[in-house]
MILORO-33096 format. One line per 8 residues: their letters; for each residue x, y, z of C-alpha. Coordinates in steps of 0.5 Angstrom, whole numbers. Layout:
N
A> X:Y:Z | ...
END
This chain:
468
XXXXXXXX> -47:-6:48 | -45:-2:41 | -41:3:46 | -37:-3:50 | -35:-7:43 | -32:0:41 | -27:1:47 | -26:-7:46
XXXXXXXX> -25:-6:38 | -24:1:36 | -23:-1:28 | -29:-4:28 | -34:1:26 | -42:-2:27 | -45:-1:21 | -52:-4:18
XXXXXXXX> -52:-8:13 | -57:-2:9 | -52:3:12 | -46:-1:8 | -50:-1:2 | -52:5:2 | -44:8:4 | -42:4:-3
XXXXXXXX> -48:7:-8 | -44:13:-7 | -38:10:-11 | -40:3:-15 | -46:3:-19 | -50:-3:-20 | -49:-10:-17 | -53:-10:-11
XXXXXXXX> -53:-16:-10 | -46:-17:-10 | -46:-11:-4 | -51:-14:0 | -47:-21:1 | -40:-16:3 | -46:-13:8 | -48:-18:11
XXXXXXXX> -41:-21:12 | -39:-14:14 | -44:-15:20 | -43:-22:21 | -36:-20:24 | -40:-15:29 | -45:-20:32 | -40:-25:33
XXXXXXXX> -37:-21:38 | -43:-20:42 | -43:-28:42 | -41:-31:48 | -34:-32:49 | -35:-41:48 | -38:-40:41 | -34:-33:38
XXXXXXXX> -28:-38:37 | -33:-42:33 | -37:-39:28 | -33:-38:22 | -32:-32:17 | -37:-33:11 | -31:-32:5 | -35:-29:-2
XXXXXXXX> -33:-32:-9 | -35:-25:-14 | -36:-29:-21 | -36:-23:-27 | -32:-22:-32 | -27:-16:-32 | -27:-8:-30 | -36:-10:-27
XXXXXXXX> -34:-8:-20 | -30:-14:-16 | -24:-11:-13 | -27:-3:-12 | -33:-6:-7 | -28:-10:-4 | -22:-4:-3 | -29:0:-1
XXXXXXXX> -31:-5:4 | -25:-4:8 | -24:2:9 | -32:3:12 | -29:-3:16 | -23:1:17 | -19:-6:16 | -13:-7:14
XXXXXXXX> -14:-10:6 | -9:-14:2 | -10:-14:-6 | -7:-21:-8 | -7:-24:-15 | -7:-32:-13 | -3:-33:-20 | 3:-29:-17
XXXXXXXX> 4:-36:-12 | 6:-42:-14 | 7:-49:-10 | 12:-50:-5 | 19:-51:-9 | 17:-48:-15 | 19:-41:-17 | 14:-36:-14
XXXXXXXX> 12:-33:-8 | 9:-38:-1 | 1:-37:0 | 3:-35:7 | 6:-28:5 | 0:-25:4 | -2:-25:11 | 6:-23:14
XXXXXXXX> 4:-17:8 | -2:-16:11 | 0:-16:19 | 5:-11:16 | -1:-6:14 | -4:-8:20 | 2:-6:24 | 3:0:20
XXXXXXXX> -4:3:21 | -3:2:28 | 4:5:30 | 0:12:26 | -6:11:31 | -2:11:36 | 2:17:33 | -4:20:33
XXXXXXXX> -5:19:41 | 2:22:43 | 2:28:38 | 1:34:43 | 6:31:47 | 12:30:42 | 10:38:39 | 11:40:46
XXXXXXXX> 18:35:47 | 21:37:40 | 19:45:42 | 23:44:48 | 29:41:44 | 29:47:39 | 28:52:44 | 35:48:48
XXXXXXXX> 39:49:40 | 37:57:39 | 38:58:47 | 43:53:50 | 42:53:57 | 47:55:63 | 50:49:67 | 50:51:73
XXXXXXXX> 53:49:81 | 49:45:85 | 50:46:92 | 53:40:96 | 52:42:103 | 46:40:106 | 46:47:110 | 44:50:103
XXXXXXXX> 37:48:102 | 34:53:104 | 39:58:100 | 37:53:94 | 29:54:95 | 31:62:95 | 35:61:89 | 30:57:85
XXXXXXXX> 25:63:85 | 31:68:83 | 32:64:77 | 25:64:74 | 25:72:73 | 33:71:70 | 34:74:63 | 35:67:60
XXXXXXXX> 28:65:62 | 24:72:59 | 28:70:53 | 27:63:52 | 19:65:53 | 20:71:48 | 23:65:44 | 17:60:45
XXXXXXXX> 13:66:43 | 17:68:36 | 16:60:34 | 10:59:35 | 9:66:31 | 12:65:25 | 18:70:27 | 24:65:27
XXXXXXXX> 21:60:20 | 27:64:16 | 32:62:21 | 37:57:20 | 39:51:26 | 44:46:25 | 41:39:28 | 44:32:29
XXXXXXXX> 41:27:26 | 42:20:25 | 45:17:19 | 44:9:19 | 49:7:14 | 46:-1:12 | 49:-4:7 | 45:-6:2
XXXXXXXX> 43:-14:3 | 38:-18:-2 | 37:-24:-1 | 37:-29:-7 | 32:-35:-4 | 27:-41:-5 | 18:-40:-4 | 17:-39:4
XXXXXXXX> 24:-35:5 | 22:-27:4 | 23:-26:12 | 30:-28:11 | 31:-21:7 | 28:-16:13 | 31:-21:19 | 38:-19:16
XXXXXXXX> 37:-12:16 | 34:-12:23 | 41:-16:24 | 46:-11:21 | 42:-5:24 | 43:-8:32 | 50:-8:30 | 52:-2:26
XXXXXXXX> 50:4:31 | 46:9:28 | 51:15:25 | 50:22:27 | 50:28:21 | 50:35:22 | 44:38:18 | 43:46:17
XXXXXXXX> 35:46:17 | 30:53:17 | 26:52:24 | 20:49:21 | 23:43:18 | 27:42:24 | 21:43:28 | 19:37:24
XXXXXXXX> 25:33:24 | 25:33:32 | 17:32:32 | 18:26:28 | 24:23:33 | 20:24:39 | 14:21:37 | 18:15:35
XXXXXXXX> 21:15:43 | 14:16:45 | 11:10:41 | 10:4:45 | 12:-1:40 | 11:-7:44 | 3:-4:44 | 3:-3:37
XXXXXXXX> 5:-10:35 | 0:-13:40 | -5:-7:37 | -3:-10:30 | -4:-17:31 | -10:-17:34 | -14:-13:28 | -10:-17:23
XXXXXXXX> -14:-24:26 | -20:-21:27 | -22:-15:22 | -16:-17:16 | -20:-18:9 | -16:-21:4 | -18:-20:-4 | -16:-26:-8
XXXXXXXX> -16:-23:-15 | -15:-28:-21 | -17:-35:-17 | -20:-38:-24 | -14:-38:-26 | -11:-43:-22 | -17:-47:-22 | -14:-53:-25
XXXXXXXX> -17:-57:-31 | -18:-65:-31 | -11:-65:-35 | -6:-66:-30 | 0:-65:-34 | 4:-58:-35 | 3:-52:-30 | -4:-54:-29
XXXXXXXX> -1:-59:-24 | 2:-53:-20 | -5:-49:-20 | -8:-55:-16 | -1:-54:-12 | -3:-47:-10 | -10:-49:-9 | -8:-55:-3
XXXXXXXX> -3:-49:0 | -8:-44:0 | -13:-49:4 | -10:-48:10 | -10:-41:10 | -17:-39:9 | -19:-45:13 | -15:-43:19
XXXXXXXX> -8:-44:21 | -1:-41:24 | 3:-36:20 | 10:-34:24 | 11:-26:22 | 17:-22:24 | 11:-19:29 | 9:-26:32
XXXXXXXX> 4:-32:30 | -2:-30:26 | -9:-34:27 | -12:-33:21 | -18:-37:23 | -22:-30:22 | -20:-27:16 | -25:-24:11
XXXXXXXX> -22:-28:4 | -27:-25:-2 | -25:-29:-8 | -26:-26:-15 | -25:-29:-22 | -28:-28:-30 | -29:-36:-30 | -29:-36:-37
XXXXXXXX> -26:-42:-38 | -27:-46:-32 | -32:-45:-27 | -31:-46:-19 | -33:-53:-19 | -27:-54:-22 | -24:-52:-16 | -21:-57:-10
XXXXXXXX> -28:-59:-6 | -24:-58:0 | -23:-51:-2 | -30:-49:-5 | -33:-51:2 | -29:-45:5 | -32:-41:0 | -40:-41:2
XXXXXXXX> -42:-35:-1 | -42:-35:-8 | -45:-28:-12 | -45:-27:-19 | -43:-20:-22 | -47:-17:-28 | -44:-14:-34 | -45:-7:-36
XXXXXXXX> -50:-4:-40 | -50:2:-43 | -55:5:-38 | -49:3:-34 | -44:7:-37 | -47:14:-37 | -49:12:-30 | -42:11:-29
XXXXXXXX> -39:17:-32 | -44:22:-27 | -46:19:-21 | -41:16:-16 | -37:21:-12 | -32:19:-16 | -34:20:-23 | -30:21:-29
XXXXXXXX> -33:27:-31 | -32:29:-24 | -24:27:-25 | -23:31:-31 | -27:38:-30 | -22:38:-24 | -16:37:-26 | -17:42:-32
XXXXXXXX> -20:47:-28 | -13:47:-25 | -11:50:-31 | -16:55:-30 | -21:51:-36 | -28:50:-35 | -30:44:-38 | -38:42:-39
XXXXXXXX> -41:36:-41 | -47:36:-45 | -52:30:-43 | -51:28:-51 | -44:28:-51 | -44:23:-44 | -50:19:-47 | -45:18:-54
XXXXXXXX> -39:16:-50 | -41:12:-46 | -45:9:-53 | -38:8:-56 | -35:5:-50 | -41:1:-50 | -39:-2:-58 | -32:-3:-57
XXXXXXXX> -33:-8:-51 | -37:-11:-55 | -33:-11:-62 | -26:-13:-58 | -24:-16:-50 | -30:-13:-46 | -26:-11:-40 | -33:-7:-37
XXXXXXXX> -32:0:-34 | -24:1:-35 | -26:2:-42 | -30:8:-40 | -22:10:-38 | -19:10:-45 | -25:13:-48 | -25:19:-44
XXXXXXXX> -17:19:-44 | -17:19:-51 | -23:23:-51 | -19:29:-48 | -13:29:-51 | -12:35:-55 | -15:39:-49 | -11:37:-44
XXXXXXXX> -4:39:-48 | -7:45:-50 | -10:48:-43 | -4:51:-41 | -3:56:-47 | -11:56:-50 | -14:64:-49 | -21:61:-49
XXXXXXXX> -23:58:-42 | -30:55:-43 | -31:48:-46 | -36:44:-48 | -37:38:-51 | -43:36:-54 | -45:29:-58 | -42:32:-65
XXXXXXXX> -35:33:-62 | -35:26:-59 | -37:23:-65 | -31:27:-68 | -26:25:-65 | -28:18:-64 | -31:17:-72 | -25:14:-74
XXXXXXXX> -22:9:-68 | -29:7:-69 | -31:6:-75 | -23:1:-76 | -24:-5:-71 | -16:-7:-72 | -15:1:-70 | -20:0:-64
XXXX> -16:-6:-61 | -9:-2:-61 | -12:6:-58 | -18:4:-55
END
C-alpha cells in the first residue's frame, strides 16, 4: 500500500508519528508535546489517502494553535515539519494583512505565494528528470560552435538511393567526424575549459512596470510583465564564455525547452492543495478585544477574511484555481495580551488542536547550546576553524552562558532562545575580529572568560537592554 500512495504521491513521504518526533529531537530541544500534535497531523495527511475516494474529500486538516511566548520553538517546528514532509511551506505574520479596502495585503496572497513555492519546488524535480538529456543536447550545441557543420547536397533523383546509403557510411569515417569525437573527448576531459566560445543569448529587454494598487490586486504586477514579455520578442546578444560556463548557459536553455510546464503547473497545483503547510505567526495580534473602535475593528476584519481560506474556498492564482480545503494552517502567537477565545468562534472552530509551548529554562539553554545538529557551539567552532581557529568550550563556560542568557530574559523581554544568539555573538566578538591575524590557533573558553566579558553588560541592567 505505502509503495502505491508514493507513485500516486511522491511528496508525501510516509513517516510515523514516533519517526517525526524523533527526526525533530535533532534540531529543537523540548516541547514534546507540541511535536507530537505536529506528528500526528502530519500522519493524518498520509491516512487520509488511504481512505475511500467518498470520505477523502470529507475529512479535514486538523489545523494546530502554538501558544508560547517568543524564541521557544514555534516557527523552527513548523519550518522542520515541512521539509520531513518535503512540503511547500509559507511563513506569514497575519498582521501584514488587513481587511479588504484598507491598505495591506489580501489574505488570499499567502496561498498564490504558496502555490508560487509550489511551482517552483516542482519545475526543479522535473529539472532533475530531464537533466542527462539537456547535458547530452547542450554538448552537442557546443561541439556544433567549436566544430560547425558542413552543408552538404541532397541527391534529388531517386535513382540515388543507393549512392546516398554508400555515401552515409563513407561519412562516418570522414575527418570532421574523427574530429568531432576528438572534441567531445577533449571536453568531457578538462582540455578545452580555457577556450573561449562566442554564445547568443537572449536579452528580454522588459520594461520595469510596478503597479501601485489597492488589497487583492498583487497579480496585476505579474500579469503586466507576462503581457510586455509576449509581446516584446526576447533580444539575442553576443557573449564571449570560457567552455565550462558556456556548457552551463546552454544546459540551462535546453532544460527549460525539455520542461513540461503545463505538467509542472498541473504537478504544483495538486502538492499545494494536498500537502501545502501554511504557518500564521503573530495570530494573537489580530484577535480583537471587546473595544470596538480603532484598529481592533480592522483585526476582527482580518479575522472574517482569513475564515474562508482555512475553512476551505476557491483561490484564483496565475497557475490556476487552488483549493485550500486541505492546507495545513499551524497558527502561533505569545497570548499574552489576549487569549484564543478572543478570536472569532467561527474561526476557533477551524483550529481543534490547541498545544501550549513551554518557556525555557536553563537546562533548556545548555541543552540548546550543545545538542541539535545545529547547536550554536556547533555554528561558531565552524565558522573560526574557516580562519584555521580551534575554538573549545569548557562544560563551564557553556553552563555560565546559558546562565546568563538565562538572567537577562529574566530581568528584561524574554524573548526564549534568540537570547542565546546575542550572548554568544557578543560573547565572540573579539575573536572573530582577531582570527585572521591572531598567531595562537587554539582557544578556549572557560567560565572566568565568559563571566569576563559579560560582567559588566550584566551587572547594568539599562546596558543589557541595549547589547543583550
Amino acid at each position: 500500500m505505502n509503495k502505491s500512495v508514493e507513485k500516486e504521491d511522491p511528496v508525501v513521504e510516509v513517516l510515523t508519528p514516533r519517526e517525526i518526533v524523533a527526526e525533530l529531537d535533532k534540531y529543537i530541544i523540548g516541547q514534546d508535546q507540541a511535536k507530537r500534535s505536529v506528528a500526528i497531523a502530519l500522519r493524518n495527511r498520509w491516512r487520509r489517502q488511504q481512505v475511500p475516494p467518498e470520505l477523502k474529500d470529507e475529512i479535514a486538516p486538523k489545523n494546530i494553535i502554538m501558544i508560547g511566548p517568543t524564541g521557544v520553538g514555534k516557527t523552527e517546528i513548523a519550518r522542520r515539519l515541512a521539509r520531513l514532509a518535503n512540503s511547500p511551506f509559507l511563513k506569514v505574520e497575519a498582521t501584514k494583512f488587513t481587511e479588504v479596502g484598507y491598505v495591506g495585503r489580501d489574505v488570499e496572497s499567502m496561498i498564490r505565494d504558496l502555490t508560487e513555492l509550489a511551482v517552483n519546488m516542482a519545475k526543479k524535480d522535473e529539472q532533475e528528470l530531464v537533466k542527462p538529456k539537456a547535458r547530452e543536447l547542450a554538448e552537442e550545441r557546443l561541439l556544433d560552435i567549436l566544430l560547425p557543420k558542413r552543408t552538404e547536397e541532397t541527391p534529388s533523383d531517386d535513382q540515388d538511393a543507393e549512392k546516398e546509403r554508400i555515401l552515409e557510411v563513407v561519412r562516418a569515417d570522414r575527418p570532421e567526424n574523427t574530429t568531432r569525437e576528438k572534441l567531445r573527448r577533449m571536453l568531457k576531459a578538462g582540455k578545452l575549459d580555457k577556450r573561449f566560445v562566442e554564445l547568443e543569448v537572449a536579452n528580454p529587454a522588459m520594461p520595469m512596470v510596478e503597479i501601485f494598487s489597492s488589497a487583492g490586486l498583487e497579480e496585476m504586477e505579474f500579469n503586466v510583465r507576462e503581457i510586455f514579455e509576449n509581446m516584446l520578442p526576447a533580444k539575442k546578444k553576443k557573449r564571449r564564455v570560457k567552455v565550462p560556463e558556456a556548457l552551463e548557459i546552454l544546459f540551462q536553455e535546453e532544460s527549460q525547452r525539455l520542461i513540461d510546464m503545463d505538467k509542472v503547473v498541473e504537478k504544483a497545483i495538486k502538492v499545494t492543495e494536498q500537502n501545502g503547510i501554511i504557518f500564521l505567526d503573530e495570530l494573537d495580534k489580530v484577535a480583537g478585544s471587546e473595544s470596538s473602535y480603532g484598529p481592533d475593528v480592522s483585526r476582527e476584519g482580518v479575522q472574517r477574511d482569513l475564515l474562508p481560506i482555512v475553512e476551505g474556498s476557491t483561490v484564483a492564482t496565475k497557475y490556476g484555481m487552488v483549493k485550500t480545503d486541505h492546507i495545513l494552517f499551524i497558527a502561533a502567537g505569545a497570548f499574552n495580551v489576549s487569549k484564543p477565545s478572543d478570536l472569532l468562534p467561527e474561526l476557533q472552530g477551524r483550529f481543534p488542536i490547541r498545544v501550549e509551548l513551554d518557556s525555557l529554562s536553563m537546562e533548556d539553554f545548555i541543552r540548546i547550546l550543545r545538542e541539535p545538529k545545529n547547536a550554536l557551539i556547533t555554528q561558531y567552532k565552524a565558522l573560526l576553524a574557516t580562519e584555521g581557529i580551534d575554538l573549545i568550550f569548557q562544560d563551564t563556560a557553556v553552563k555560565e552562558i546559558a546562565s546568563m542568557a538565562s538572567k537577562v530574559n529574566e530581568r528584561t523581554e524574554n524573548i526564549g532562545a534568540r537570547r542565546l544568539h546575542t550572548v554568544m555573538e557578543k560573547l565572540v566578538d573579539e575573536i572573530s575580529f582577531e582570527a585572521p591575524d591572531m598567531t595562537v590557533k587554539t582557544v578556549t573558553i572557560n567560565k572566568e572568560y565568559v563571566a569576563e566579558k559579560l560582567a559588566d553588560i550584566l551587572e547594568d541592567e539599562n546596558l543589557s537592554r541595549y547589547i543583550l
